[in-house]
C-alpha positions as CSV (number, residue, x, y, z in Angstrom):
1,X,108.7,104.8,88.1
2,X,111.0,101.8,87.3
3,X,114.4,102.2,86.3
4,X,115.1,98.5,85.0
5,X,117.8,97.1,82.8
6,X,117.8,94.0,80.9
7,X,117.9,90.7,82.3
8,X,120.8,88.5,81.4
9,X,120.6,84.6,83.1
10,X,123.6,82.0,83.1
11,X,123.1,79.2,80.2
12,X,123.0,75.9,82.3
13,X,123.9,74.3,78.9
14,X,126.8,76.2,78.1
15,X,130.0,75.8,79.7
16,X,132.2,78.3,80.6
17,X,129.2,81.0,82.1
18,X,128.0,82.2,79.1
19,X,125.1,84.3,79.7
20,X,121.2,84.1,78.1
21,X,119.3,86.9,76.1
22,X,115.7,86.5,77.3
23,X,114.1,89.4,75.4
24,X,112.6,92.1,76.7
25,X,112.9,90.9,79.9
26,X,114.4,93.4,82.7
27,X,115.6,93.8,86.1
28,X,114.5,96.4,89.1
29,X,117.6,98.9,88.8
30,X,115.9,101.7,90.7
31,X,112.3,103.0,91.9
32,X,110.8,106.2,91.8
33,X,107.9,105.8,94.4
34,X,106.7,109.8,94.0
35,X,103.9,108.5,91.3
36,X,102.5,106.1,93.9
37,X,102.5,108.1,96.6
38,X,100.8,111.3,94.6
39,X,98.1,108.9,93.8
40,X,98.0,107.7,97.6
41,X,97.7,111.6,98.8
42,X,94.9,111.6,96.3
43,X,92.6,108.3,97.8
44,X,93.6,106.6,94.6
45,X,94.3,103.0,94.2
46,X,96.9,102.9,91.1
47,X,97.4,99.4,89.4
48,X,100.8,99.5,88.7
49,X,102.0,97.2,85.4
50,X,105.0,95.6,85.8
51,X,107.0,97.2,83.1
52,X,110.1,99.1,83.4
53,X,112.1,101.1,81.1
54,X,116.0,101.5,80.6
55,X,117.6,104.8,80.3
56,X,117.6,104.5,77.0
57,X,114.1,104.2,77.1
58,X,113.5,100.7,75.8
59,X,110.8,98.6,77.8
60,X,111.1,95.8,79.9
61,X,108.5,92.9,81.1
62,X,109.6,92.2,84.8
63,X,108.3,89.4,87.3
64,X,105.5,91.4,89.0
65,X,106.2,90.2,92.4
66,X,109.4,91.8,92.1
67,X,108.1,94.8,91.1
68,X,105.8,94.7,94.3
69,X,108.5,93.9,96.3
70,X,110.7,96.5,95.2
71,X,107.5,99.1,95.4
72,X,106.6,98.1,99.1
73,X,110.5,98.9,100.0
74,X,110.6,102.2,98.2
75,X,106.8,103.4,99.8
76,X,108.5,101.7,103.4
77,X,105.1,99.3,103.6
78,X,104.1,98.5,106.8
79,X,103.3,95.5,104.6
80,X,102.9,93.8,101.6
81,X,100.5,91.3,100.7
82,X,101.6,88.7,98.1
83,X,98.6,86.6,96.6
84,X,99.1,82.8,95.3
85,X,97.6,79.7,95.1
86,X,98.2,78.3,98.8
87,X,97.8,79.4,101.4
88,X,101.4,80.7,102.6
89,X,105.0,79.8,102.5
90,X,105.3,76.0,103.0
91,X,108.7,74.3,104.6
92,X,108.0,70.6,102.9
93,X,105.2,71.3,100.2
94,X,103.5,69.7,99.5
95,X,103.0,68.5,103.4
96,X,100.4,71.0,103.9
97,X,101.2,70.4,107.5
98,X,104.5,72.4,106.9
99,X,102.8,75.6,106.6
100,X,105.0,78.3,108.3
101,X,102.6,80.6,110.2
102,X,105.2,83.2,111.0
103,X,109.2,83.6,110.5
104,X,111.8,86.5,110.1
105,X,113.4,87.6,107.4
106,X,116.5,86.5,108.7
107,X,115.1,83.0,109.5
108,X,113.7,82.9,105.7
109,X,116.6,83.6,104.0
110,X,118.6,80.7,105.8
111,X,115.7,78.2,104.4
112,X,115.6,80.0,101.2
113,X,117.4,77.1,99.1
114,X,115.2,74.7,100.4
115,X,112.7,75.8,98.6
116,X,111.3,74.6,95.0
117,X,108.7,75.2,91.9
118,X,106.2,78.2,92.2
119,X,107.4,79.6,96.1
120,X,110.7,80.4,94.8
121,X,109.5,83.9,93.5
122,X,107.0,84.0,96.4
123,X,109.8,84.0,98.8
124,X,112.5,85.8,96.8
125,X,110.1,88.6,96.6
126,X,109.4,88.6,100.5
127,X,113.1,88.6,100.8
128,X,113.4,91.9,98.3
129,X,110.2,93.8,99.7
130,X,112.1,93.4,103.5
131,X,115.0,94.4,102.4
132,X,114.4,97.2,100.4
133,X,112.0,98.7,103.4
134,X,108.8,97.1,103.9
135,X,108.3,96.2,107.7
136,X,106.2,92.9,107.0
137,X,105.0,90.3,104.1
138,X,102.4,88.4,104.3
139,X,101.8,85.5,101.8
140,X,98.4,84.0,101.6
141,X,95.7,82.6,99.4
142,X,94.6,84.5,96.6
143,X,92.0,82.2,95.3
144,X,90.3,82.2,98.7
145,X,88.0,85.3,99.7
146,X,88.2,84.5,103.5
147,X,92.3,84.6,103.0
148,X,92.9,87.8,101.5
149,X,90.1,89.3,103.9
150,X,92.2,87.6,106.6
151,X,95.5,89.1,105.3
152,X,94.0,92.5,104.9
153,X,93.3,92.2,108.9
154,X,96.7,90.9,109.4
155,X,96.2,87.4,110.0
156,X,96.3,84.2,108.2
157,X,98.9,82.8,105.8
158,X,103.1,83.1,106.3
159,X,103.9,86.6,107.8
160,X,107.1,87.4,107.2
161,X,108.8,90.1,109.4
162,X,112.0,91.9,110.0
């Protein structure tokens, strides 16, 4: 279901853009939604590991909310939840009065930079799951019940839409 490749990132501490073997750690190359969507036509919820596998067939970990991202494109999600541990996207964090309520994809990826710690993946996954064909994000609370409830009724935390 994931086509993936490994992950290679720049060495900040070597000059001249030599490159960093992380392990088994991988990249989204492709996905093959047909899994997810037989177990959809079937009323079952899958739980979907965040592994992917090379064409060679070796496995690799990747960051899960790039594997949900990347999913939520290739089903075409009307949305995609992503759970943390606030209670959305935040412009200033940590002014919680910053808390964006709503913004577009387009709007989100101007701001992207701007952004630091823990809602760098958070974002960078909102980003992928729009781009690759999910209508809407929604970021929200995933340590509070009222949240994801809220979410799962479309409102509450940073919707992100096309």
């Amino acid at each position: 279901m994931i086509h993936a490749r490994k992950l290679f990132v720049p060495n900040e501490q070597t000059p001249g853009g030599a490159l960093l073997d992380l392990g088994f750690v991988g990249e989204i190359e492709a996905i093959n939604p047909a899994v997810v969507k037989a177990l959809q036509d079937d009323a079952f919820i899958p739980v979907i590991s965040p592994i992917g596998f090379s064409a060679e067939g070796q496995a690799y970990n990747i960051n899960a909310d790039l594997v949900a991202a990347a999913i939520g494109g290739a089903l075409r999600a009307d949305s995609v939840i992503f759970l943390t541990d606030v209670a959305g996207i935040y412009r200033s964090w940590p002014d919680k009065s910053s808390l964006i309520d709503q913004i577009s994809v387009a709007e989100l990826k101007k701001i992207a930079p701007t952004f630091t710690d823990g809602m760098i993946p958070k974002v960078k996954a909102a980003i992928t799951a729009i781009d690759s064909g999910a209508d809407s994000v929604r970021v929200t609370d995933g340590t509070d019940l009222a949240a994801v409830l809220d979410a799962l009724d479309h409102r509450g935390g940073t919707l992100v839409s096309a």
